[in-house]
N, C-alpha and C positions, 0 to 999 in steps of 0.2 A: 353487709350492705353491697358490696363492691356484687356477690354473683348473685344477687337480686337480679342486679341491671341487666349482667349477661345475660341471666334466664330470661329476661322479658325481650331482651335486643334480640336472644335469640327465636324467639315465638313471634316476633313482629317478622324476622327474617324468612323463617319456614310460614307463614300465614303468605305473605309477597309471594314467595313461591309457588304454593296450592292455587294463590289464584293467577298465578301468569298460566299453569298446569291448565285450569278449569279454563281461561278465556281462550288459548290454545285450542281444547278438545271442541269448543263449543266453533268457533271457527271454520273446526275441520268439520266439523258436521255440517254447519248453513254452507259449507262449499258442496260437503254431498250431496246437500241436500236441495241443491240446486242444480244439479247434473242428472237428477233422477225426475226431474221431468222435462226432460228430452224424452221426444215421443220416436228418434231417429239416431243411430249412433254415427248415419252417414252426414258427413261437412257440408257436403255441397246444398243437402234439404233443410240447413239450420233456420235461412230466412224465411222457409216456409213456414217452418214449424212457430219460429218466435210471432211471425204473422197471426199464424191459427191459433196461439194463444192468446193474442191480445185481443182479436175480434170474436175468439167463443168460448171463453170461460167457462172451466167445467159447470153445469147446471144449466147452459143456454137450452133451450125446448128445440124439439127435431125441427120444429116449424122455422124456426128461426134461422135454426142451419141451413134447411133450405130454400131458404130466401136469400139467405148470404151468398149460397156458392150459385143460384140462377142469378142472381143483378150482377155478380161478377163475370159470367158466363162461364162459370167452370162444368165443364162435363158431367154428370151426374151417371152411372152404370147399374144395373140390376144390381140389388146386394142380395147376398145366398142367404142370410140369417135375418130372422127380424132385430126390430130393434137395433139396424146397421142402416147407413148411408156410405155407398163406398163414390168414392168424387175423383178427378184427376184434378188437381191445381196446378198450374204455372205460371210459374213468377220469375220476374225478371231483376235480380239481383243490382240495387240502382249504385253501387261501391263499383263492382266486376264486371257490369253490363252483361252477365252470365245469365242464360236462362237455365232455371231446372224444374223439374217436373218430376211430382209427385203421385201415388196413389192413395188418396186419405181414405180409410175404414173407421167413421164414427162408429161410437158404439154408447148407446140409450140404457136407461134402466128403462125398471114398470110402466113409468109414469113420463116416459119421453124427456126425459132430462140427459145432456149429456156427460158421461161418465171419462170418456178418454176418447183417443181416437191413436191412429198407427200409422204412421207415412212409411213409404218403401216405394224404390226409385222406379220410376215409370220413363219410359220412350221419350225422348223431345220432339214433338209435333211442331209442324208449323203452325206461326199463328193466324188464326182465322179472321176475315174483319167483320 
């Protein structure tokens, strides 16, 4: 009777274990897996980006994109490929009073839905009224 107990103390002990293992791996992944939609590995375009994520969820329609970036006034540039909007955005970091300035490349499936988009740091312009 006595290594009954052990045996079982000991499989309650190793089950604890597997699952501190599993909540650990699972952890490290929603951490990956939240760094890999960063559209940008530059710091200074993060509020850009957390911006453009909130306001156009993968799937918002081109139409809609641009309407977003004309009421905001943001620049709009020939894009080389269809099924692309490339935009300048600038925003003014309201934490560092920092402006930064972005070049955003949406990019569309078939059916004008957007799929992702790509920031890469552009020029700081003045701002225009």
């Amino acid at each position: 009777m006595f290594r009954r107990y052990h045996f079982f103390r000991d499989l309650q002990s190793r089950n604890s274990v597997l699952f501190g293992v599993a909540l650990a791996i699972a952890l490290v992944a929603g951490v990956a897996g939240c760094k890999t939609s960063a559209h940008s590995s530059d710091p200074h375009l993060r509020k850009i980006d957390e911006m453009l994520d909130a306001e156009l969820p993968k799937g918002t329609t081109m139409t809609r994109v641009g309407v977003f970036l004309s009421s905001r006034g943001y620049r709009v540039e020939d894009s080389p490929k269809p099924h692309t909007i490339v935009a300048v955005v600038r925003h003014i970091d309201t934490e560092t009073l920092r402006p930064a300035t972005a070049r955003v490349t949406f990019h569309f499936d078939s059916t004008e839905r957007l799929t992702t988009y790509d920031l890469a740091p552009a020029p700081d312009e003045p701002i225009q009224p």
